[in-house]
TIVEX-633033 format. One record per residue: residue number from 1; x, z, y of N, C-alpha, C in turn. Coordinates in pm, whole numbers, always signed. Layout:
{site NUM {X Z Y} {X Z Y} {X Z Y}}
...
//
This chain:
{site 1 {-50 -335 +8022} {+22 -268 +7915} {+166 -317 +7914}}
{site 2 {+240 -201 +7915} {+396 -272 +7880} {+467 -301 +7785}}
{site 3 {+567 -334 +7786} {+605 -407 +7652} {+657 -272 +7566}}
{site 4 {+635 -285 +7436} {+644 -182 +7321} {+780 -215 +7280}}
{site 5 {+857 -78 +7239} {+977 -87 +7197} {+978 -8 +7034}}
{site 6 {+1022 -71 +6941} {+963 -41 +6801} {+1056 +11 +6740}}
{site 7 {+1080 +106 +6664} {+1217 +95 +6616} {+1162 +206 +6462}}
{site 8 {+1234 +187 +6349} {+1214 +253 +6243} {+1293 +377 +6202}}
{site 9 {+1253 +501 +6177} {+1356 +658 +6144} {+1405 +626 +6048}}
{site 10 {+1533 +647 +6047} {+1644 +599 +5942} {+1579 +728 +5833}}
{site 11 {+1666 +690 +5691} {+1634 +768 +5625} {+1705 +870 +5613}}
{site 12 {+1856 +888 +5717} {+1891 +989 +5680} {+1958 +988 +5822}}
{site 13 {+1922 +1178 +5924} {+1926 +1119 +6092} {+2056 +1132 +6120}}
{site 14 {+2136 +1039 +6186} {+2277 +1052 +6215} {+2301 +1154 +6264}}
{site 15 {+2417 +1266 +6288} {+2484 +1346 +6377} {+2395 +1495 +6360}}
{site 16 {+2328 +1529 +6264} {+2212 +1671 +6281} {+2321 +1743 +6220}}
{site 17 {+2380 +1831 +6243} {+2443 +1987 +6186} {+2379 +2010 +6120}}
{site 18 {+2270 +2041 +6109} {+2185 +2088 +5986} {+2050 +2083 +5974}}
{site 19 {+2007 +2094 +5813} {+1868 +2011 +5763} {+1770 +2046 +5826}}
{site 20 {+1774 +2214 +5912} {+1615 +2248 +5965} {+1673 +2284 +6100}}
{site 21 {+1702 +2155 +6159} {+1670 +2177 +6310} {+1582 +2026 +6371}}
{site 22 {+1483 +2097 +6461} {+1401 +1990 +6510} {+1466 +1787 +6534}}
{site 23 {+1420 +1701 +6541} {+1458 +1584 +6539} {+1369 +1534 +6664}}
{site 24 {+1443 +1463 +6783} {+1359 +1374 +6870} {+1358 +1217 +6784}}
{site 25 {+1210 +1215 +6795} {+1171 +1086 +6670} {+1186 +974 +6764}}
{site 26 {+1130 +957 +6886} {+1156 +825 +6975} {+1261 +808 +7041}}
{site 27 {+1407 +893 +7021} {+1544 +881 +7073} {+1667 +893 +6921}}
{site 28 {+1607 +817 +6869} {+1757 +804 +6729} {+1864 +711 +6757}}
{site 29 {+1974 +713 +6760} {+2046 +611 +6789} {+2107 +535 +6703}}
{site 30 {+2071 +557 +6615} {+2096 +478 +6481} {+1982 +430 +6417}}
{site 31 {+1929 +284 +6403} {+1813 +193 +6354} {+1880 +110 +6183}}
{site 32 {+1744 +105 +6122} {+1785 -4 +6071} {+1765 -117 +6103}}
{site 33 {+1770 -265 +6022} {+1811 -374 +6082} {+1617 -393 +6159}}
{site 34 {+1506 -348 +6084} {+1406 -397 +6136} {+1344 -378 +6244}}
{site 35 {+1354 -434 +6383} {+1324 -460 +6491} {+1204 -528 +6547}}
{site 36 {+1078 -468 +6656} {+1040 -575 +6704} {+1072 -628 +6796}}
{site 37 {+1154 -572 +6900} {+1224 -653 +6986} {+1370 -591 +7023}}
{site 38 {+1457 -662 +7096} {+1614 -614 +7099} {+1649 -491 +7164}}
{site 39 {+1549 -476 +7244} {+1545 -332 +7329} {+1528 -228 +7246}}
{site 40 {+1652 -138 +7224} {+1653 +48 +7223} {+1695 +130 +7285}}
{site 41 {+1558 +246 +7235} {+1608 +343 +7368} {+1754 +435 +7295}}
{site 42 {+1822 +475 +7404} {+1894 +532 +7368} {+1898 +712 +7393}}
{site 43 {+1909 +792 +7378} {+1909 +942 +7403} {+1988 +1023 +7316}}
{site 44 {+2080 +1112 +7367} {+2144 +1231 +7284} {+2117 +1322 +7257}}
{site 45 {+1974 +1319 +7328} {+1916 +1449 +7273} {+1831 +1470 +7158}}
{site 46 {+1921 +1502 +7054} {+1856 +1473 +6890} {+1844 +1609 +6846}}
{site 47 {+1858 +1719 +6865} {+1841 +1846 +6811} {+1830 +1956 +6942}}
{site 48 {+1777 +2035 +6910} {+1769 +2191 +7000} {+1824 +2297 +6890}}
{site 49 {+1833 +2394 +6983} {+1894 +2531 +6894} {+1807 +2603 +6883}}
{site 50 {+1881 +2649 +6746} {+1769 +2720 +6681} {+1734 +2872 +6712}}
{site 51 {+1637 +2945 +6703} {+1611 +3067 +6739} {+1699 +3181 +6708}}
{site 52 {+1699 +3288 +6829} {+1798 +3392 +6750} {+1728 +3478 +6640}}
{site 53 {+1824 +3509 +6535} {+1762 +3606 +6420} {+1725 +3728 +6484}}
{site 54 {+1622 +3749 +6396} {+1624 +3937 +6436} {+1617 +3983 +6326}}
{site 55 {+1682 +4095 +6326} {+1678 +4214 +6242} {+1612 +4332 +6225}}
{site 56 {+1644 +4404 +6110} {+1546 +4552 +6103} {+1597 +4616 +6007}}
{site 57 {+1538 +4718 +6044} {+1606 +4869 +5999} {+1649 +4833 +5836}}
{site 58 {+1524 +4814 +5805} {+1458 +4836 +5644} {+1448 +4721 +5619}}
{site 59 {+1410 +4664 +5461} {+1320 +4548 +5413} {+1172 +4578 +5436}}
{site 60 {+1148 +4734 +5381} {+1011 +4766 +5440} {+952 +4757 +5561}}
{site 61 {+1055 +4757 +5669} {+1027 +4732 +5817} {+1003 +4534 +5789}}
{site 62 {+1065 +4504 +5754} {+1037 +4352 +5749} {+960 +4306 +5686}}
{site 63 {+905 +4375 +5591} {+795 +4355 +5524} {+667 +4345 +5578}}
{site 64 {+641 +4505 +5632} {+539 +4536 +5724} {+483 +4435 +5854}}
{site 65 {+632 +4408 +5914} {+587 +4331 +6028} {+551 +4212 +5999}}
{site 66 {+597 +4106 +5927} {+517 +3997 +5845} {+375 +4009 +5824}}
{site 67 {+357 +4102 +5747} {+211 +4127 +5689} {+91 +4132 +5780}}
{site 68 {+197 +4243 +5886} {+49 +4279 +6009} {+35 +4171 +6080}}
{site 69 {+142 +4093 +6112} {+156 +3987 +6222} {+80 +3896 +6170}}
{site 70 {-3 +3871 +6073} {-12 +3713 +6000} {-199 +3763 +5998}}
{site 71 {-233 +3950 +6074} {-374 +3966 +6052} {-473 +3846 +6146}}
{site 72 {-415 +3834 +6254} {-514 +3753 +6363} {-502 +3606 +6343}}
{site 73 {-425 +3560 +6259} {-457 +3408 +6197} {-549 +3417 +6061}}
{site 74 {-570 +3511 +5996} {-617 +3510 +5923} {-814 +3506 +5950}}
{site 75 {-784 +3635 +6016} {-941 +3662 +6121} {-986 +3492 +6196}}
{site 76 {-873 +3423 +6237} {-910 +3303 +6309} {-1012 +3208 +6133}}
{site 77 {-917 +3224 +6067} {-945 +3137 +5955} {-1080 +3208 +5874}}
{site 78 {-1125 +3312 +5884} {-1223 +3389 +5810} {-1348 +3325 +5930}}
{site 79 {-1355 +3344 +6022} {-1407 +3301 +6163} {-1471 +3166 +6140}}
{site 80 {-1322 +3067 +6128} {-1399 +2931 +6131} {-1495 +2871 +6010}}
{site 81 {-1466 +2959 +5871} {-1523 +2968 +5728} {-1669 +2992 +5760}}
{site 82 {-1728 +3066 +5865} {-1814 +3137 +5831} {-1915 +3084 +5953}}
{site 83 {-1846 +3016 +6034} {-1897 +2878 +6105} {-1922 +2820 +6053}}
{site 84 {-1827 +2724 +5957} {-1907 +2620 +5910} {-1986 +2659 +5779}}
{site 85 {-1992 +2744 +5725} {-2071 +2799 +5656} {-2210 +2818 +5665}}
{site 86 {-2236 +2886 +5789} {-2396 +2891 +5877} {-2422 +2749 +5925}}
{site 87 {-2357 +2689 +5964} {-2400 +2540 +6021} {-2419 +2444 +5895}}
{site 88 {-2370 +2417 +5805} {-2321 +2311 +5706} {-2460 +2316 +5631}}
{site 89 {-2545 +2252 +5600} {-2629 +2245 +5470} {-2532 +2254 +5328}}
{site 90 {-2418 +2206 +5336} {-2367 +2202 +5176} {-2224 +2311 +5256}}
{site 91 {-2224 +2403 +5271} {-2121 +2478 +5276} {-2039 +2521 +5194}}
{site 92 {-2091 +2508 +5044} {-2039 +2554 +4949} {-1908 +2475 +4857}}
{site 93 {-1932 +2351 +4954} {-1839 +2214 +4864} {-1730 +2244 +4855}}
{site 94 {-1665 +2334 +4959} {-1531 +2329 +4954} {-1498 +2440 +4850}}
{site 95 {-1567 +2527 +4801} {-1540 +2599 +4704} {-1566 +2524 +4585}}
{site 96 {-1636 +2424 +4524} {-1653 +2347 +4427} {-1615 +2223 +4407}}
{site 97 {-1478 +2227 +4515} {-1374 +2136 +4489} {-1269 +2112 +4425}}
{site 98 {-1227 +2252 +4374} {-1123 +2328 +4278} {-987 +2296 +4368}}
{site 99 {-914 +2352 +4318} {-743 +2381 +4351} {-701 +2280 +4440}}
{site 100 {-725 +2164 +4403} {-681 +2008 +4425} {-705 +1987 +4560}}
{site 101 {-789 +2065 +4606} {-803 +2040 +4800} {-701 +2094 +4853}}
{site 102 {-627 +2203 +4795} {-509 +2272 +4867} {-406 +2219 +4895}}
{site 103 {-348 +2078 +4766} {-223 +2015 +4775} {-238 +1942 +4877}}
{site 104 {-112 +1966 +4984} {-133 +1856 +5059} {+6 +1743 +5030}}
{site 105 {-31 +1635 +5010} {+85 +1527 +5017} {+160 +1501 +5151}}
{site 106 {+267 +1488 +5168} {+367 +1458 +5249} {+460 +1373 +5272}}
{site 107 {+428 +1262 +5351} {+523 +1109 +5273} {+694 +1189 +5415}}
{site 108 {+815 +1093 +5324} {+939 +1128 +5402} {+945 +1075 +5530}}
{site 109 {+1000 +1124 +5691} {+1013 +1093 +5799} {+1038 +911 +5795}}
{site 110 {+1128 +908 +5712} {+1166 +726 +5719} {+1066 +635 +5662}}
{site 111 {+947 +664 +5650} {+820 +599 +5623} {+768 +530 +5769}}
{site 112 {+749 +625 +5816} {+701 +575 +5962} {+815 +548 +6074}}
{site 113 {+713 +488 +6145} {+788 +361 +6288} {+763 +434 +6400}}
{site 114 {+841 +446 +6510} {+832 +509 +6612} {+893 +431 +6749}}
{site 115 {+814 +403 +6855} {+824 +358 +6979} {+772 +395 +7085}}
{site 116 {+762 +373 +7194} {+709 +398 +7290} {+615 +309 +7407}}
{site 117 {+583 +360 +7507} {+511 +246 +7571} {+517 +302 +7725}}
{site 118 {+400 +245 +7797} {+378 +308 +7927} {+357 +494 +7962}}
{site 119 {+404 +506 +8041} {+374 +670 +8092} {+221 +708 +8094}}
{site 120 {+222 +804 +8069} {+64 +844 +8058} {+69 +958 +8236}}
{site 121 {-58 +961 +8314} {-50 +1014 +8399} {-89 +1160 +8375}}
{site 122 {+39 +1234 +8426} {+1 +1391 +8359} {-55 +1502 +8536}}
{site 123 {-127 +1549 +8480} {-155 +1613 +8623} {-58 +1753 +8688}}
{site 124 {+16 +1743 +8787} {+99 +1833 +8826} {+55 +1907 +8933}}
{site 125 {+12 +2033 +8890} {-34 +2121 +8933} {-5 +2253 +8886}}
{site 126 {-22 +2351 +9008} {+39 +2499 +8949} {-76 +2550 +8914}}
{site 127 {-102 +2687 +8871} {-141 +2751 +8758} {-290 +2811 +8847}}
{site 128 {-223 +2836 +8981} {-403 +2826 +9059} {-505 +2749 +9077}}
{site 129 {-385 +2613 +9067} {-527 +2456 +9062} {-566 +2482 +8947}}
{site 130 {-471 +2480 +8832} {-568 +2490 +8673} {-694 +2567 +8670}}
{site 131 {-645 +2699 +8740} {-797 +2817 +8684} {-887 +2745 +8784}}
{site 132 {-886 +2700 +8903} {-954 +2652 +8962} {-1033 +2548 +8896}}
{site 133 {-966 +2436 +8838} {-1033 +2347 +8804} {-1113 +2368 +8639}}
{site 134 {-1024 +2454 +8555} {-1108 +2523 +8460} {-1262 +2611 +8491}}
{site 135 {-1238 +2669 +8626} {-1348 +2713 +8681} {-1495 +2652 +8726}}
{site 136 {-1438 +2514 +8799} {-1536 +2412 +8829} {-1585 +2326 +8730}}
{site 137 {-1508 +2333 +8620} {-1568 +2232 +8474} {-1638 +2293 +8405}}
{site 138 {-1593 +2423 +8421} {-1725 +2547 +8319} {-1828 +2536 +8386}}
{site 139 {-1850 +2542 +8565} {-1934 +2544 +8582} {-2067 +2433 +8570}}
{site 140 {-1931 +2307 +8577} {-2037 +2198 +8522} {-2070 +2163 +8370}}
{site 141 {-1977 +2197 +8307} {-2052 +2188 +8187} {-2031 +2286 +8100}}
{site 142 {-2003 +2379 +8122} {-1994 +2544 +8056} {-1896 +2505 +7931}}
{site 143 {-1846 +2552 +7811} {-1750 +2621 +7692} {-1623 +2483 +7748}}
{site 144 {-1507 +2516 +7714} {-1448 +2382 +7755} {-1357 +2359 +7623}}
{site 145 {-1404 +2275 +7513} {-1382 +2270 +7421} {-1251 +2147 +7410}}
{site 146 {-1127 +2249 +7297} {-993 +2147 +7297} {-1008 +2097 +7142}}
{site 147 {-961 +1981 +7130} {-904 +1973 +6979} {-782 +1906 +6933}}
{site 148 {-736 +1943 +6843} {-556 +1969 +6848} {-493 +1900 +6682}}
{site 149 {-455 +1804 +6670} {-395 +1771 +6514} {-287 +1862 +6469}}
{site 150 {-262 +1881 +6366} {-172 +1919 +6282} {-116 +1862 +6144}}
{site 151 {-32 +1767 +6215} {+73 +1622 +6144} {+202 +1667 +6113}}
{site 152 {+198 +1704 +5943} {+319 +1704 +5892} {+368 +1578 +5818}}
{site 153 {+519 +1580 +5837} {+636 +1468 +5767} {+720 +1566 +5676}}
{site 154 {+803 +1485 +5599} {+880 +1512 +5564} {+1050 +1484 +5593}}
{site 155 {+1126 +1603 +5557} {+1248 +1581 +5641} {+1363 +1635 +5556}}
{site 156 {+1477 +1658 +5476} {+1545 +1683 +5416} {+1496 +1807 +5335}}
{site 157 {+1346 +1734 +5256} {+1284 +1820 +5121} {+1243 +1964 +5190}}
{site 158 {+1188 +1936 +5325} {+1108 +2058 +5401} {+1002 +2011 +5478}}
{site 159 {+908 +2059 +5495} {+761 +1984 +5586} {+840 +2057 +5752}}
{site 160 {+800 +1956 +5803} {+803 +1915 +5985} {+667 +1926 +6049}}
{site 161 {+629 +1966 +6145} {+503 +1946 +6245} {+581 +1853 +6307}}
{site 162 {+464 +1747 +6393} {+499 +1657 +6473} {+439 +1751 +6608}}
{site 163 {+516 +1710 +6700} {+482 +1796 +6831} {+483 +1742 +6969}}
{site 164 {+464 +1708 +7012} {+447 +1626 +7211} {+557 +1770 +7289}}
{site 165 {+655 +1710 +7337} {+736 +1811 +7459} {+647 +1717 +7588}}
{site 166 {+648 +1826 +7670} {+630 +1761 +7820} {+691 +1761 +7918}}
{site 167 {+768 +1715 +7993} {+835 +1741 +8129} {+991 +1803 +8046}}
{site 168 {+1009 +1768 +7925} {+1132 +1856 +7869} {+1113 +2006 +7869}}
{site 169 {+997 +2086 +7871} {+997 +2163 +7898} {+879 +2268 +7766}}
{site 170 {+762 +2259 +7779} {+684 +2348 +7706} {+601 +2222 +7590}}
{site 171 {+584 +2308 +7486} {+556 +2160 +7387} {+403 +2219 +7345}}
{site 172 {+322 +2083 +7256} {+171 +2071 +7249} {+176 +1999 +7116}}
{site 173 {+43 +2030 +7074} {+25 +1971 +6969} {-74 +1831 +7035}}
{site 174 {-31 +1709 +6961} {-132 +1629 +6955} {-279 +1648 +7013}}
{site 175 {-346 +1611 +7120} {-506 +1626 +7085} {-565 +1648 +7253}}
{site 176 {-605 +1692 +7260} {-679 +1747 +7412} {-814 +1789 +7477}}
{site 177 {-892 +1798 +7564} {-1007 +1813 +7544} {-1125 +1710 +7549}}
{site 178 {-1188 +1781 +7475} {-1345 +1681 +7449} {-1423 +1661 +7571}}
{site 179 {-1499 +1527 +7582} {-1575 +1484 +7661} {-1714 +1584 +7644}}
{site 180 {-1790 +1545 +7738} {-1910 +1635 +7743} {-1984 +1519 +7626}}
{site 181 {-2015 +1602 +7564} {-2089 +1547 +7423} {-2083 +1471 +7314}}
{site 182 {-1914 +1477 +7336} {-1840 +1390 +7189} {-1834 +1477 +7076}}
{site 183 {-1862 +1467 +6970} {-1807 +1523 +6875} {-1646 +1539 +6830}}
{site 184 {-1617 +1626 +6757} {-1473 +1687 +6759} {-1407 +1607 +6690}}
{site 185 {-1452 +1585 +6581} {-1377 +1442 +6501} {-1358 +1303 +6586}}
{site 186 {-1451 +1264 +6673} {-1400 +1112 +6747} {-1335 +1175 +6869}}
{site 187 {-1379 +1303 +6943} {-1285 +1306 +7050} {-1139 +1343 +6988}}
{site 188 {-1080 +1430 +6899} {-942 +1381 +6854} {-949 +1243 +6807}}
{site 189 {-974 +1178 +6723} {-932 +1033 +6703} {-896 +941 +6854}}
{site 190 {-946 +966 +6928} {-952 +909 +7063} {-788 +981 +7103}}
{site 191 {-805 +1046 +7116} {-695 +1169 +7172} {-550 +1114 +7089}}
{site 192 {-614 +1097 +6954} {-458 +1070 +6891} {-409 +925 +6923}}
{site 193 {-520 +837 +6939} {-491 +720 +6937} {-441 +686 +7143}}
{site 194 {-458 +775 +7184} {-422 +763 +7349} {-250 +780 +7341}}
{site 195 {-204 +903 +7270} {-104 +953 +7276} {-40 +902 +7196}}
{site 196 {-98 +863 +7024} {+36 +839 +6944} {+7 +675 +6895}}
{site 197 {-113 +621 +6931} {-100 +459 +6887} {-62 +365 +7007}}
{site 198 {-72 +226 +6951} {-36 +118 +7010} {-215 +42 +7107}}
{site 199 {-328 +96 +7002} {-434 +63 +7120} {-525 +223 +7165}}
{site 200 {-520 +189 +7293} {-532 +313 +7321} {-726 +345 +7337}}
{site 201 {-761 +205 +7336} {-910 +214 +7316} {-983 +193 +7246}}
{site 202 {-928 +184 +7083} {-944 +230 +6997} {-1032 +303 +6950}}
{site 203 {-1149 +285 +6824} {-1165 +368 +6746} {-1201 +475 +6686}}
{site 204 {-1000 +490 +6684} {-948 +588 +6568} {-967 +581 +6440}}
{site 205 {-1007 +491 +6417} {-1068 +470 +6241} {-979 +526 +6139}}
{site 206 {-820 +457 +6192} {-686 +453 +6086} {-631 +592 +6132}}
{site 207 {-704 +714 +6213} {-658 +886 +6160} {-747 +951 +6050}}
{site 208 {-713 +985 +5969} {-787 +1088 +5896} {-778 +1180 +5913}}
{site 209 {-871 +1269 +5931} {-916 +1392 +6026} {-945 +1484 +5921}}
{site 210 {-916 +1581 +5873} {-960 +1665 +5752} {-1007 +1797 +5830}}
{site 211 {-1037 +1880 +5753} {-1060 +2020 +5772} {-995 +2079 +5887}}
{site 212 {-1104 +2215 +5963} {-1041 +2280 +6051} {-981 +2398 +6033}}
{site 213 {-808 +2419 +6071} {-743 +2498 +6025} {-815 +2604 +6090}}
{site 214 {-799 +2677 +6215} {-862 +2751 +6252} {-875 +2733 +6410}}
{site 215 {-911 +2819 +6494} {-1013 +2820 +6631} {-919 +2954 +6721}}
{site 216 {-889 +2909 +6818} {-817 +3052 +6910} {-954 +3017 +7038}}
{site 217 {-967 +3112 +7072} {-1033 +3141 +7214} {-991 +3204 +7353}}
{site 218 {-998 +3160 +7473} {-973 +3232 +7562} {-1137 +3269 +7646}}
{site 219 {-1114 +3430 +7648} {-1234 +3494 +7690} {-1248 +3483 +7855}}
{site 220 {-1127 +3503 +7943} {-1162 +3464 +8075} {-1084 +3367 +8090}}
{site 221 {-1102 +3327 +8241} {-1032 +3222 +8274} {-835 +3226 +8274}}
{site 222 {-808 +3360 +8312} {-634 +3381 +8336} {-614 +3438 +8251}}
{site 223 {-649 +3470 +8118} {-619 +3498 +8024} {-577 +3430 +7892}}
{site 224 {-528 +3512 +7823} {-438 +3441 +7719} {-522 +3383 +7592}}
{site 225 {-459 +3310 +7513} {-581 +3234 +7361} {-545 +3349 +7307}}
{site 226 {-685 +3418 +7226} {-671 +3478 +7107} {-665 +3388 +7004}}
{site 227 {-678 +3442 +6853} {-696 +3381 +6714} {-830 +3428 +6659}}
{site 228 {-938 +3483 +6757} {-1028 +3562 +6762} {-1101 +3561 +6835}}
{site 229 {-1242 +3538 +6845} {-1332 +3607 +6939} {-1384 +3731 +6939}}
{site 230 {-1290 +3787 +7076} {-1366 +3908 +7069} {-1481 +3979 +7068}}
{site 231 {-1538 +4054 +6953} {-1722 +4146 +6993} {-1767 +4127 +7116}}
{site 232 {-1688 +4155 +7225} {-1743 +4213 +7350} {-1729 +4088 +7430}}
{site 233 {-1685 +3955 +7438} {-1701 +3829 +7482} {-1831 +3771 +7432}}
{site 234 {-1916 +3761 +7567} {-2038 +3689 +7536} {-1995 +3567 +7547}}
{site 235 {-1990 +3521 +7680} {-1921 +3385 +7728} {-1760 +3341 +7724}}
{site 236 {-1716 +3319 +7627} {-1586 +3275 +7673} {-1555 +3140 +7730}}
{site 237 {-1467 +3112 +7772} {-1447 +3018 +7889} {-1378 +2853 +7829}}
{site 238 {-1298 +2871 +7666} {-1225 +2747 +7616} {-1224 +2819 +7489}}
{site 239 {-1239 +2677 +7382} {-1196 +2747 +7220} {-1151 +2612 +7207}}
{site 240 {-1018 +2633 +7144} {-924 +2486 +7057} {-933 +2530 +6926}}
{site 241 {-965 +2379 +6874} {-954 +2397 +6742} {-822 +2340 +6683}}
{site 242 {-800 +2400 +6523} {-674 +2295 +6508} {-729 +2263 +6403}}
{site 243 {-692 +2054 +6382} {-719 +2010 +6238} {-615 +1917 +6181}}
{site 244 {-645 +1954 +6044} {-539 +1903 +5962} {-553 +1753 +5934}}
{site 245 {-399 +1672 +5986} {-448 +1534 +5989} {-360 +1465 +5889}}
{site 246 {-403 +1381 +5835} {-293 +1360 +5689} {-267 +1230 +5693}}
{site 247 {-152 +1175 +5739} {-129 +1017 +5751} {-81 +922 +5631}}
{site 248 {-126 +833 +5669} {-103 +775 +5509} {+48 +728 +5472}}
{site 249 {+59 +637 +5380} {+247 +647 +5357} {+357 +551 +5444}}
{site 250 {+238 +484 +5555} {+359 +362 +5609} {+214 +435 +5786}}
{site 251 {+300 +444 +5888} {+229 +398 +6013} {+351 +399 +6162}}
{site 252 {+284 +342 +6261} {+337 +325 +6347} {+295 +431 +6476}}
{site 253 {+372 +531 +6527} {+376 +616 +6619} {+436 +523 +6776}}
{site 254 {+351 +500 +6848} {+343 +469 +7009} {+375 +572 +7079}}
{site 255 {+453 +590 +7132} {+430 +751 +7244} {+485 +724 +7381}}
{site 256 {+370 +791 +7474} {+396 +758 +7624} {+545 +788 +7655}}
{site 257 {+626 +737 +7743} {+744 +697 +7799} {+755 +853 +7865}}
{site 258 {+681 +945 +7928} {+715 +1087 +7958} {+701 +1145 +7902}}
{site 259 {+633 +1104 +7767} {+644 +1241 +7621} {+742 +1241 +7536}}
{site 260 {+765 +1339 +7474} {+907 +1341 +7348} {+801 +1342 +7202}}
{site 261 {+832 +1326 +7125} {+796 +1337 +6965} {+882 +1395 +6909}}
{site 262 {+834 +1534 +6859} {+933 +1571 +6793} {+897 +1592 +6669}}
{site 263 {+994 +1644 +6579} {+961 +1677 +6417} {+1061 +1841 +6426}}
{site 264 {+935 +1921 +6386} {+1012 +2071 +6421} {+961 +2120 +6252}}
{site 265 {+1097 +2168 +6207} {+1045 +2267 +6084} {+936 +2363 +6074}}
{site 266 {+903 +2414 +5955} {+803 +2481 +5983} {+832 +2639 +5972}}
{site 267 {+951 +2649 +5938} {+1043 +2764 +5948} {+1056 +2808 +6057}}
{site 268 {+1094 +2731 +6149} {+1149 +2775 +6294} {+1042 +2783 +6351}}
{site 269 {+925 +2744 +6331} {+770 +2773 +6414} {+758 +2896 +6379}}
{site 270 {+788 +2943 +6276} {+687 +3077 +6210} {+720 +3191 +6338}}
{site 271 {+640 +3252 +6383} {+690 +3367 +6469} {+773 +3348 +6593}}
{site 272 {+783 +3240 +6619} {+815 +3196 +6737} {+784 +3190 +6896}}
{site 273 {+708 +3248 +6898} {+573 +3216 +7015} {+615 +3220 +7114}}
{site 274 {+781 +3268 +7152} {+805 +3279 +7298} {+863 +3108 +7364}}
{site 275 {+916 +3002 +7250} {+912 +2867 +7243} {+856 +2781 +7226}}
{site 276 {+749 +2816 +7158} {+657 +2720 +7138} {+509 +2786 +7162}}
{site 277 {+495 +2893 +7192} {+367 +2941 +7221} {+250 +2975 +7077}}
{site 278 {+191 +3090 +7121} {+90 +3077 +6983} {+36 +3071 +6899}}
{site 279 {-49 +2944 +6970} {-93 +2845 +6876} {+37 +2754 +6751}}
{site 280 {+97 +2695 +6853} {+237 +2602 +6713} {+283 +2740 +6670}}
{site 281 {+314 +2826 +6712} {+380 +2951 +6579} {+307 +3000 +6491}}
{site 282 {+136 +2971 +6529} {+104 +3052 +6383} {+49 +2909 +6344}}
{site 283 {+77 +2835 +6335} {+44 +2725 +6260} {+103 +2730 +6100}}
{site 284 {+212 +2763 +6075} {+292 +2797 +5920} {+208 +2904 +5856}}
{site 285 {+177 +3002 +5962} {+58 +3105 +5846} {-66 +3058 +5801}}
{site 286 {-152 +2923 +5947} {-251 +2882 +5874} {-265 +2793 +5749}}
{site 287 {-136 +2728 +5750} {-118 +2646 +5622} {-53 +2690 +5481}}
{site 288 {-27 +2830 +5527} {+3 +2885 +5387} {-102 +2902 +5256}}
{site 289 {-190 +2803 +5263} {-294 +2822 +5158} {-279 +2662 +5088}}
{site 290 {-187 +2640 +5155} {-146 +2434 +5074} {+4 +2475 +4991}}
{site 291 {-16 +2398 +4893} {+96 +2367 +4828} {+143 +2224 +4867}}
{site 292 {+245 +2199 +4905} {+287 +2094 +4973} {+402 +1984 +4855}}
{site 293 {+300 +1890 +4871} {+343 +1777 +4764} {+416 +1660 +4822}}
{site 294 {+527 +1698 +4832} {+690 +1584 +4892} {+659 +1463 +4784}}
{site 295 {+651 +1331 +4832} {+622 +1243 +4789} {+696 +1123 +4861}}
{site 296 {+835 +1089 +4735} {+936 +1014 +4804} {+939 +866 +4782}}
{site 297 {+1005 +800 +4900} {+999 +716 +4936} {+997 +596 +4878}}
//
């Protein structure tokens, strides 16, 4: 293991133009005095640009397209309800929990510690080895099940997703896939604690793992994730889940030396999918059922 470089998010990030553009959390160049050792990293790359606007005819045109666009996250979320509904002996709890399950609390970015460590080995391969090797893992152990966190901060009185860039290039949520016969709750805890803690064999005890936002599927192998399983898919080939992970008010973020951490608004996710793909763009519609409780420092 190599030596850890620690450093704390100021409370307010030097040099950002403005309040809702993404933040690289393990490249700030401005610390406060608390250090665990003299080594910081340094990087200028503290913001990306933000998406171009689009426009429309009408408000009714803007209306419309909102509304329809937000049907197949919804279907994802009716989907996973009705899963755990048939499976659950007490399915009903979450309805006889009242209102109070919806708030979610949100402690401010300068709560938590952020460093880095050793490189994690990422596999580089083009898009024929993948189906290939997606091909040979179905065959050995058939559905190829992902699971994915969804970690908000707070950032100038707006909620942030935390997000993994890779190669500088296409970004991920937290999480990855499950072992043949782990359950979904310890294989993310495992997953989070590989990528975002200091022991990587771990646990996971210190993530809290809450509820599943919702489930996308891909029906063949070269095909794209729905927010849906389709009628006519008997076998589909991968389903990721996403779950809501709620950190408490002080922790320490580790992140491999070839990953970025970022903190991306949840504005600039919404409808985004040609930057962030998907899954992170409809992430703001699945959480539109929380009232989000900023809880300062």
């Amino acid at each position: 293991m190599g030596e850890y470089e620690w450093s704390r998010a100021p409370a307010e990030i030097p040099s950002n133009p403005s309040p809702l553009l993404p933040v690289h959390l393990c490249h700030i160049t401005e610390f406060p005095s608390w250090t665990a050792t003299s080594k910081v990293t340094q990087h200028s790359d503290t913001v990306l640009r933000h998406r171009p606007v689009c426009y429309f005819a009408s408000p009714l045109h803007f209306f419309l397209s909102r509304l329809f666009s937000a049907f197949p996250q919804a279907l994802s979320l009716i989907f996973r309800m009705n899963c755990e509904m048939g499976s659950s002996e007490d399915g009903d709890r979450s309805s006889s929990g009242g209102s109070s399950n919806y708030v979610l609390d949100i402690y401010p970015l300068s709560c938590y510690y952020f460093g880095s460590k050793d490189p994690l080995l990422l596999k580089d391969e083009t898009l024929a080895d993948r189906v290939l090797r997606m091909k040979s893992n179905y065959a050995r152990y058939g559905l190829r099940t992902c699971v994915v966190a969804v970690i908000l901060v707070e950032l100038f009185k707006h909620p942030h997703l935390l997000l993994l860039q890779v190669k500088n290039s296409f970004f991920k949520l937290p999480g990855g896939r499950l072992r043949p016969g782990e359950s979904e709750i310890n294989g993310l805890k495992r997953k989070l604690s590989r990528k975002l803690s200091v022991n990587e064999d771990g646990d996971g005890s210190d993530w809290e793992v809450g509820e599943c936002l919702g489930m996308w599927w891909r029906p063949d192998f070269e095909t794209l994730l729905y927010p849906y399983l389709p009628p006519n898919v008997k076998n589909p080939k991968e389903c990721t889940k996403l779950f809501l992970v709620k950190l408490p008010p002080s922790r320490k973020f580790i992140v491999p030396k070839n990953l970025k951490l970022l903190a991306i608004p949840l504005c600039q996710l919404h409808e985004n999918d040609k930057t962030y793909g998907p899954i992170i763009a409809g992430v703001p519609q699945l959480l539109s059922k929380f009232s989000f409780n900023i809880i300062d420092s």
